[in-house]
N, C-alpha and C positions, 0 to 999 in steps of 0.2 A: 081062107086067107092064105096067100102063096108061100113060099117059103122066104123071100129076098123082104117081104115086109112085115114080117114078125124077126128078121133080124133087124130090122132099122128102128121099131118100137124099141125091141130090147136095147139098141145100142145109145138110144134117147134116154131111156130109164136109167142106165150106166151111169153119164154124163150128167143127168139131171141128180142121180143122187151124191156123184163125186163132189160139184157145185156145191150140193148143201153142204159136203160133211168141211168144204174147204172156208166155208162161211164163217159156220160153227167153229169151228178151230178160231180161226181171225177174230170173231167177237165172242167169243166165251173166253175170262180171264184164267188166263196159263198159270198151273202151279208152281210156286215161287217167284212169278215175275216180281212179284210185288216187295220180296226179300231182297232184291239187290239192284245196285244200280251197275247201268254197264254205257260207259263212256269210251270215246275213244281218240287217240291222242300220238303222238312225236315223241323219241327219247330224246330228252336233253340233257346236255352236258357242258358245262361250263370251259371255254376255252381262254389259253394267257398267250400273251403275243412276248415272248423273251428277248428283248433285247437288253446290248452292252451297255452298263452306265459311263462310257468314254469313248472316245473317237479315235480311232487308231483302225490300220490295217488287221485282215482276221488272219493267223496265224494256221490254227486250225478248227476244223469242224468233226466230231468226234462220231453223232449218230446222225442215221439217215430217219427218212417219214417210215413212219410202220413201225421204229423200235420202240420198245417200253421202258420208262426210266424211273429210278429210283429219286426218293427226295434228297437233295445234296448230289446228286451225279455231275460228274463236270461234265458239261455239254461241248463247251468250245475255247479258244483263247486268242488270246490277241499278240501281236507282236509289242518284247517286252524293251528292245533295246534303250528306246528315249526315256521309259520308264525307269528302270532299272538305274540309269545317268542322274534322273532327277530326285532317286532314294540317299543317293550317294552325296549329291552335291548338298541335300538339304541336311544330312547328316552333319557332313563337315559344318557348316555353318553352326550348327545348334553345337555340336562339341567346341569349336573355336570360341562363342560364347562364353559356357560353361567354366572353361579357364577364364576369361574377362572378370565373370561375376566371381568365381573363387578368389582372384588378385585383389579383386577391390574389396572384399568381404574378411580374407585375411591380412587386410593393410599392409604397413613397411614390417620388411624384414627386420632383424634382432640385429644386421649389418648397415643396413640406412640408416637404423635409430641411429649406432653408434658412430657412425659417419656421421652423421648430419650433427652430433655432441661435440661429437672432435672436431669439426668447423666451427661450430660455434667459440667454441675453445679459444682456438687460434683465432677467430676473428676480435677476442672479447682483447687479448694480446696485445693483437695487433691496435686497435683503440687507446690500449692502455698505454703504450710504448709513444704510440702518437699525442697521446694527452701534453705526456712526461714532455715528448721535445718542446713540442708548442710552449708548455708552462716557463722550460730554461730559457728559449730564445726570448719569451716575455720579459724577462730579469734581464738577460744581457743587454736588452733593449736601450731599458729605463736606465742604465748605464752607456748608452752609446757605443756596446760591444758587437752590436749585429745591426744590419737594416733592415726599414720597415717592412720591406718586398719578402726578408727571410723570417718574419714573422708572420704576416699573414698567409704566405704559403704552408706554414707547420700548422697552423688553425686550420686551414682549408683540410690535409691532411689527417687532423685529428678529427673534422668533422665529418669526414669520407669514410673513416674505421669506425666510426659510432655509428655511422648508417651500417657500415657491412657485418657489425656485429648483434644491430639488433634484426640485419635480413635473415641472417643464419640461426639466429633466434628463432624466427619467426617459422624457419625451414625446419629445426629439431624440433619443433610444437606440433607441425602437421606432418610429422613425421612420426610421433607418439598418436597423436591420433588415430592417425588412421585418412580411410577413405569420405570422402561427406557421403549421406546418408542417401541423399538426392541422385548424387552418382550409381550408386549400386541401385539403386529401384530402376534407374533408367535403364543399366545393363540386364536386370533382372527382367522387365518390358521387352527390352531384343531378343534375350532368350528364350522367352513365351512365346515372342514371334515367329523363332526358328521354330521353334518343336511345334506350332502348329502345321508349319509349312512342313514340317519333318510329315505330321500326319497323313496330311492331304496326299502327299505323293505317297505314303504307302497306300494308302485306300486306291488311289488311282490306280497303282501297281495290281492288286486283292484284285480289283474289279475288270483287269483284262482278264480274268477267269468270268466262264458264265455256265454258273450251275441251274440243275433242275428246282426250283422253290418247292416241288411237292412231287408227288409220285405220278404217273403218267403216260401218254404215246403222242410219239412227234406225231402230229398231224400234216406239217410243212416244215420244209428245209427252205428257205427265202434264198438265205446269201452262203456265199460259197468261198473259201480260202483268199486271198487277195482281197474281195472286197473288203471298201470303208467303212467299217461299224459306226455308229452314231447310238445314244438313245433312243430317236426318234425312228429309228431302224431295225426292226425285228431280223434277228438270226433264223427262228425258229416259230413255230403256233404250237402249245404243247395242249394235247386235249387231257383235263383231269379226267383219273378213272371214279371219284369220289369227289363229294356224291354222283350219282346218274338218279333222274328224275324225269316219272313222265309227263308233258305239259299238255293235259286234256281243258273241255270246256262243260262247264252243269248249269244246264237250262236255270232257267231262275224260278219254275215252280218244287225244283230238284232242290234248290238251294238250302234249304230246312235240315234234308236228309243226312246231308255232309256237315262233319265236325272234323279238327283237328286231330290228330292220333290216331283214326281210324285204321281195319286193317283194308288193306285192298289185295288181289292177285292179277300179276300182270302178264301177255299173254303177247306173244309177236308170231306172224306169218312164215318168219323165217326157221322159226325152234317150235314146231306143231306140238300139241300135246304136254310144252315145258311151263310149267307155271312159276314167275318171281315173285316172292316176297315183298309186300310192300306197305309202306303207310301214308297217310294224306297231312304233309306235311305243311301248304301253305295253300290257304284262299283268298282272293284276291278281294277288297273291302270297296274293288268298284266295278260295274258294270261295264260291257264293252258291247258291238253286235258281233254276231257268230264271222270268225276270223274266215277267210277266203281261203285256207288250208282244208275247211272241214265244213264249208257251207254250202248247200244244196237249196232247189227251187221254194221249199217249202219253211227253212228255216233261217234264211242270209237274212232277214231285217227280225230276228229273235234275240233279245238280248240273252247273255250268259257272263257267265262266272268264271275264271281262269281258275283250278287250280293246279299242284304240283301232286305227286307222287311217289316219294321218293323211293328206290329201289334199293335191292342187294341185288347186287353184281357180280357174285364170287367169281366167275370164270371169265370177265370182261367180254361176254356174248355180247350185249346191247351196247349199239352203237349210234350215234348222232344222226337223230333225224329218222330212226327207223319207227314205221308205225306200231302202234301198239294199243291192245286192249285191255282197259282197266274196268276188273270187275269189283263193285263194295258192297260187301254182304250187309246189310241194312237191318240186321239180326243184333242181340243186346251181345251176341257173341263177338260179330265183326267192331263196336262201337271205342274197344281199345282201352278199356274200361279196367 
């Protein structure tokens, strides 16, 4: 046998036995496989669109995309002038009230009582003085000492003092009183009205400031100094650092395996070798088919199970959208128990 074909037998026998031992490996089951499951998935993170609760010109804009922000940070503000007009105007209003409803709550002065006493006074006088003539020119009458025209004039007169002393009567009476009742609730109603309106323009004022609602990194800087803020108008997309979660998918013969609590280790492409902390926090109680993100020839019409993962984060590595591998030990250790 030559030399060139006892190397091609042998290089047959090579080949023939690599085959098998690659077989073997492929269907003899792997130690531990059956201890954990390993899925794999997208970091997600919950993002807020910030915008102003008012319309108004932006003033200023404080951070750009890529800072990190503190909960409570002032982000940005608005221009305050028309504002500021409307704290002012609605104040006065509500204070100018406040005297209304004091006046009519502390009624007449201790000086209108006694004015409106002393008229009455003099009006009561003045009737009395009037009665008196009327009564003489009656007498001189009935003797033929006056005419009729000067008697009915001194009547007329004395019935003109007895109206004007019981008007002034009538004026010392509500003047002891006071204010009616009905009066001051009205004014007390306006006042209410003012100091809401007092309110609204402070809040309107408050809310050309626009803080961070929770801790964070700008994702997007939208609008820029000058432009028109609106509600409907995001300044800013602020991406939460808290939670971060991975959003994987578990075949539905998988589905058993996984409980809530569990612990899981989570693994990205970008930090080799760094394993996060994590646990399975939400499963999804419906059926979907395998998402176009993560579906291949053999599994796109497979139904599965969405669930979450949520992580620790400590040094904001994991980032939105980046892939990621979740391992869950499937052990009464990994079960979170």
């Amino acid at each position: 046998m030559s030399r060139r074909k006892r190397l091609g037998i042998l290089l047959s026998l090579v080949i023939l036995a690599a085959t098998t031992a690659v077989l073997i490996w492929q269907l003899w089951p792997q130690e531990g496989a059956s201890n954990r499951l390993i899925l794999y998935g997208n970091v997600d993170i919950r993002q807020v669109d910030l915008a102003f609760n008012g319309s108004e010109r932006i003033a200023t804009l404080l951070v750009q995309e890529g800072d990190p922000v503190g909960k409570g940070q002032l982000l940005a503000t608005l221009e305050t002038h028309k504002l500021k007009a409307a704290v002012a105007h609605s104040r006065a209003q509500r204070d100018a009230q406040r005297q209304v409803v004091a006046r009519l709550e502390a009624g007449s002065r201790p000086q209108e009582i006694r004015k409106a006493q002393a008229q009455w006074e003099a009006a009561k006088i003045d009737a009395n003085n009037a009665a008196i003539d009327y009564h003489r020119l009656e007498t001189l009458r009935q003797h033929d000492a006056t005419t009729p025209q000067d008697v009915d004039n001194a009547r007329t007169r004395a019935e003109a003092a007895q109206a004007n002393a019981r008007a002034a009567k009538e004026t010392f009476d509500l003047a002891v009183a006071g204010s009616r009742k009905e009066d001051i609730a009205a004014a007390q109603a306006t006042l209410e009205a003012y100091e809401a309106q007092l309110v609204i323009a402070e809040r309107d004022l408050v809310d050309a400031n626009l803080y961070a609602p929770t801790a964070g990194v700008i994702q997007n800087r939208i609008l820029e100094p000058g432009d028109m803020a609106s509600p409907q108008t995001p300044a800013y997309t602020l991406a939460l650092i808290n939670p971060v979660w991975v959003r994987a998918y578990v075949p539905e013969p998988d589905l058993g395996k996984v409980h809530l609590g569990m612990a899981a280790a989570v693994s990205t492409d970008s930090y080799p070798g760094k394993i996060y902390e994590g646990r399975v926090g939400f499963i999804s109680p419906t059926a979907e088919f395998t998402p176009k993100s993560v579906e291949t020839t053999e599994v796109r019409t497979a139904l599965v199970y969405q669930i979450r993962i949520y992580v620790k984060n400590p040094d904001n590595e994991l980032r939105l959208g980046m892939p990621a591998t979740v391992t869950i030990p499937l052990t009464a250790g990994g079960a979170g128990d």
